[in-house]
Each structure stands twice: as C-alpha cells, then as structure tokens.
N, C-alpha and C positions, 0 to 999 in steps of 0.2 A: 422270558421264554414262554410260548404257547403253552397251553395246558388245559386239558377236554376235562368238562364240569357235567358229570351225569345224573341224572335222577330219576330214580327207580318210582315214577309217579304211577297215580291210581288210574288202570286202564290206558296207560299209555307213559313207554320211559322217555327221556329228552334226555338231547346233551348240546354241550356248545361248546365249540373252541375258543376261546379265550387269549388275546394278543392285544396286549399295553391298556387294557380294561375293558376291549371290545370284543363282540361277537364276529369273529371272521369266517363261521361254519355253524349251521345249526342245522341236530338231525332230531326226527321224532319216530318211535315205533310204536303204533299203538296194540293192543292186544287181539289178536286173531286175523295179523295183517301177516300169512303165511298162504306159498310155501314161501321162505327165505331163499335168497342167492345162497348156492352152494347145499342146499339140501337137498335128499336123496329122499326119495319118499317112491312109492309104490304106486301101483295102479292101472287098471284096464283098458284096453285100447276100446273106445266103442266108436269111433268112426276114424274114418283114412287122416292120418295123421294129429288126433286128438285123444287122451287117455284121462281118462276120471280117475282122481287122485282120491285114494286114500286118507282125507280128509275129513273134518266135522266141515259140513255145508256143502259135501264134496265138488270142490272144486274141479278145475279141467286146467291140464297142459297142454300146449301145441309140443308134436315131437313130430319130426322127420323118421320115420319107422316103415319104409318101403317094404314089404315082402312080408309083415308081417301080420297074421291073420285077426279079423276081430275078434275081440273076447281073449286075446294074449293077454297075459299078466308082465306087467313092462317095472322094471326101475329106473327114475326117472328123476338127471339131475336139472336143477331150476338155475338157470342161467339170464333171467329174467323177471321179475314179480310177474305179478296180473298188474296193470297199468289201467286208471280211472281218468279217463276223457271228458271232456263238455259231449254230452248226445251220445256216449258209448263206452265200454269197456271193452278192454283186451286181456284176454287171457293169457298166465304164466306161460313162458316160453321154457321148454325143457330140451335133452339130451336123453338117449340112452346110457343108462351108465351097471356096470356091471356091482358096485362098490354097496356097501351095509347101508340099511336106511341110517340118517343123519338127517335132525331138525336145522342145521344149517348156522349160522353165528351169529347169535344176536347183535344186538345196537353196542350191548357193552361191549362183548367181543370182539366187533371191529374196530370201535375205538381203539381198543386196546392195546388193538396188531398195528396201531399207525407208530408206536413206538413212544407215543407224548406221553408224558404223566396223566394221570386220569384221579379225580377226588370224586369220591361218590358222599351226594348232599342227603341231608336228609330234612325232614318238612318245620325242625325247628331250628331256632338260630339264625345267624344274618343268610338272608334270601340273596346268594352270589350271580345266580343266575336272572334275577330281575335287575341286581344292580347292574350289570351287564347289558340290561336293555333286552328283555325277554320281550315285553308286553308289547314295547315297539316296534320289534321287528316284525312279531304276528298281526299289528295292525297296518305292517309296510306289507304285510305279505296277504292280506284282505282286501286293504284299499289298491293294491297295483300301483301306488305311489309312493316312489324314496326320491327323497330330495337328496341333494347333495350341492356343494359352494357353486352359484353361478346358474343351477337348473334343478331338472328333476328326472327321476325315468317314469314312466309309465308304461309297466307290467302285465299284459295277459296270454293266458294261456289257449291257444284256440285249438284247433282235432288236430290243424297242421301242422303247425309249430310253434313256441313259444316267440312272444313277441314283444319287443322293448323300444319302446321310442323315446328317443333324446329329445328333451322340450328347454328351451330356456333362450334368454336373450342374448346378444351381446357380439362378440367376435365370436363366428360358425368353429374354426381352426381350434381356439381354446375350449369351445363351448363342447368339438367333439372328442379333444382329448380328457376332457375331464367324465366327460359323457361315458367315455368308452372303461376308464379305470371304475368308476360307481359299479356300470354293465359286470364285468369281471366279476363286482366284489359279488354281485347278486347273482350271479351263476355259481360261484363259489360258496359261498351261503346259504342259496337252498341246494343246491346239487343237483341242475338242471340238467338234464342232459337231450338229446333226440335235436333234433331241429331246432335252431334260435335264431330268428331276423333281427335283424339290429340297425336302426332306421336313424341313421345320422344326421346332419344339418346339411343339406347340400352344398357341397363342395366341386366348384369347374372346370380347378385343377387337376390336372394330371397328381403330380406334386404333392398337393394339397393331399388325395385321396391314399397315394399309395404312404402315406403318413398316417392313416386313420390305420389302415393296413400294418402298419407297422407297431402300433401301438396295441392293437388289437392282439397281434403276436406275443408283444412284452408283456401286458395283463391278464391273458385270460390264461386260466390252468389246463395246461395239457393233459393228453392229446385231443385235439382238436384237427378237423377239416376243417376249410372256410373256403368262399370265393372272393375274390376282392371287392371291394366297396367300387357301386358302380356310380355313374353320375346321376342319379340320385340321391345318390346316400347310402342305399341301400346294401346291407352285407349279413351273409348268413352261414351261420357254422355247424357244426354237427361234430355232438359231444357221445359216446359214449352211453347208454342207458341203460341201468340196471333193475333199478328203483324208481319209484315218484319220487315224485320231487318237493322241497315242502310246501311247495305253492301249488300243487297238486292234491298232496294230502289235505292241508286247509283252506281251500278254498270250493273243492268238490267234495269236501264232507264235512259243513258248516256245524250240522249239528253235535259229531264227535267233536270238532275241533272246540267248542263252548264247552262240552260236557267237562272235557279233557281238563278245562281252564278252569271251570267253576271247581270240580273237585280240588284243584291243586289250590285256588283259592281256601276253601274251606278246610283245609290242613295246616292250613297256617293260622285261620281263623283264632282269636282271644276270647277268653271268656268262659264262663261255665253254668251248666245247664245243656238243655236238648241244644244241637248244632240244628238250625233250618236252612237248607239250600231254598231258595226261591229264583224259579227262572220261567221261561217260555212254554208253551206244552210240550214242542217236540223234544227239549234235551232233560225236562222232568221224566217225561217219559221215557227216554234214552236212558238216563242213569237207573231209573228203578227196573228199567227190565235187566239191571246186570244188578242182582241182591248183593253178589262175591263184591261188589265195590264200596256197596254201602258196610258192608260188614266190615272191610278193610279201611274204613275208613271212621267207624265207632271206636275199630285196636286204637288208631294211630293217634285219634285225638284224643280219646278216656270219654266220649261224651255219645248221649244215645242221637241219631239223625234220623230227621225229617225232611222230606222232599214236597215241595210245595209248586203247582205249577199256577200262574199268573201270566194272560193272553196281552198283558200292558207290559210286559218284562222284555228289553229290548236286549240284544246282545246275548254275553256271559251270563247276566243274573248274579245271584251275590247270595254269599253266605254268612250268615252270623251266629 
C-alpha cells in the first residue's frame, strides 16, 4: 500500500509517496513560500485589479474586483501561488471572498486529506526517504535527465510551457510507449501542471499515433486537456496549476534548493564537537541570513554550528 513519508526539515518540509519502495510523488514547502492555496489573507487594492496582501515582503494578488475603488480593504482567497518562471515571475492569483483570514493547508495538511497513511520522519535513525531515492530524484530534477528501460526523457521548463523530449534508440512505437509511461510518471512526481509538450519519435501512422494518444490517456493523471499527437510527434496537454512544481522550485531557486539539502545533510551528520557546514558563498550566505535555522539546528544535533563559505565548493557543500 502507498504511504506519504514527511519531514518536518530545516527551512523547508518534504514529503514523498512511497509505492513498492519507490517515490511515485514528491512535494517540497519551503518556508515563506505563502500565500498557500485556500488562504484567506487581507489586503488593499492599489491598482485596477491587484491587492497588496497583508504579508512580511507584502506580496501582490491578481483579483478580478470591478467596481471597486482603490484603497478598498479586500479579503482575498489564493486560488493560485505566485508562480517563478525562467525571465519572470507571476503573482498569486486570488478571489474575493467574504470568509475569516486563514493561512491556508500546509504540505502536511494536504498530505493528509489524500486519505494515505502518513509517518512523519525525524533527522535520526534509518533515512526512509533517501533510501527511496531522494538525492536522485533531485539530481533527475537539476539535470532534466531520467532515464528509463530503452531511452531517456529530457526535461525543461521554458516561460511557455514545460517541455519533455522522448530520446532513445530502437523501434519509435516501443520507444514512444515507454516514453510516454516515464512522461506520466514525471508529471506525477513533480506535479507539473500548466502547459506540457511532449515531443515523441515520429510516427507516419495514422494508427501509429492515435496509439501514442491512447496511451497518453491510460498514464497521465487526470484531468488533463491534450491535442492529439501530430505527425511529428508532437502532443501537448494542459494540467491544472496550482503550485510550482518541483522542477520549478529547484531548479529556479538553486541556492535554497542546496541550502535546503546541505541543512538536512548536517542533521544527520555523526560525530561530536562544533558541526561545520562548508559550502559556496551564495548558500553560506543564505543559511546565515536565516539565524532561526542555525539555531534549530544546534537543538536538533546537541552540537554548536559553524558556517564556512569556500568559492571552490561545488554543489550542496558538506557538513561534518
């Protein structure tokens, strides 16, 4: 049986669904990544259709608010994050809503409501969520590259839509049914949603394609739009968007996403004496502008921490 593996990590929780020892879903929330879907939060209209929320960093919603004058004081539900693009960001999308402010469901929360069992980990004892394939998935989700029997996909995200090309040798037909199951599993996994082209092996067939079509119906999770696979190859669907997606999260914000990794590193860290994180400048200097993590992370090990930045330190960086 499935079962969502969470972890209440420093500056950022994660969780993963869990099916026959594999990650079939992995989400991350890192801290101050609000408003949430479903919150209700406050704030002033300062131009035709945009409200400054009630926020630390005050943020902006888009709301549909005709007839109503600037400088109204507006309740405003988020039916949308703020969304981080290559070359741009887009702000939360909200609703008028009449209802009590509400911070909206966290990561655990909706785990929760999906009905699975849920085990919340903590930073000692056997690491369930690496044996699962944590560290791989986030370098399939860096590199734009998962392989799978037969080929590979290659992943990126552009302002238009997310983009996945089927690469591999062999019979096109086999190459793009396996193609298309991998595609699923990576939409399912990060939880991509908005626009996704999906760049098959060319196929001549009539036949041939409305097979890809068909296949694409069997794997991918609903609800989906799509258009058919044309004789190119080419097919594209449109999912639903709430959230970024985690190939959004870490790959357009490299330095959290290290920061994120080194901490949970150094929680697990052996040993005793001063803990030293050693890394890059920018995620040395990311962590110590957040003190509350270093401090939660002195509790959690019993040991005092040092932050060391080093310009030869590639990646993650490493603690000991």
């Amino acid at each position: 049986m499935a079962e969502w593996l969470y972890e209440a990590g420093i500056g950022e929780a994660r969780a993963a669904l869990i099916e026959d020892g594999h990650i079939i879903e992995a989400r991350i929330e890192r801290e101050g990544e609000r408003p949430r879907v479903g919150a209700i939060i406050t704030g002033r209209l300062i131009e035709p259709g945009v409200v400054r929320l009630d926020l630390p960093g005050d943020p902006v919603a888009t709301v549909a608010a005709r007839g109503v004058p600037l400088g109204t004081r507006l309740a405003v539900e988020i039916i949308r994050m703020a969304l981080r693009e290559r070359g741009r960001d887009k702000p939360a999308r909200g609703r008028l809503s009449d209802a009590a402010p509400d911070d909206g469901p966290d990561l655990r929360a909706r785990i929760a409501a999906s009905g699975l069992p849920v085990t919340d980990l903590a930073p000692t004892g056997p690491d369930r969520l690496e044996d699962a394939g944590w560290s791989d998935l986030i370098d399939h989700v860096r590199t734009g590259h998962w392989p799978f029997a037969g080929g590979a996909l290659w992943v990126d995200a552009t302002p238009a839509m997310l983009l996945i090309d089927i690469d591999g040798d062999g019979d096109p037909l086999a190459l793009a049914q396996a193609g298309a199951a991998a595609a699923a599993h990576v939409v399912r996994c990060c939880d991509i949603g908005g626009s996704i082209g999906i760049d098959f092996p060319s196929l001549p067939g009539r036949a041939e394609r409305q097979a890809v079509d068909g296949w694409v119906d069997a794997y991918f999770p609903q609800p989906f739009e799509r258009t058919a696979t044309n004789g190119f190859g080419f097919l594209q669907i449109i999912r639903r968007r709430e959230r970024p997606s985690l190939i959004e999260q870490v790959r357009f914000d490299p330095v959290a996403t290290d920061a994120a990794l080194l901490l949970r590193q150094a929680e697990r860290a052996v040993g005793a004496g001063p803990l030293q994180l050693t890394a890059r400048p920018a995620v040395a200097q990311w962590i110590g502008a957040h003190p509350h993590w270093v401090a939660m992370l002195e509790r959690r090990a019993g040991r005092a921490v040092a932050i060391a930045a080093d310009a030869q330190v590639k990646g993650t960086g490493h603690a000991q």
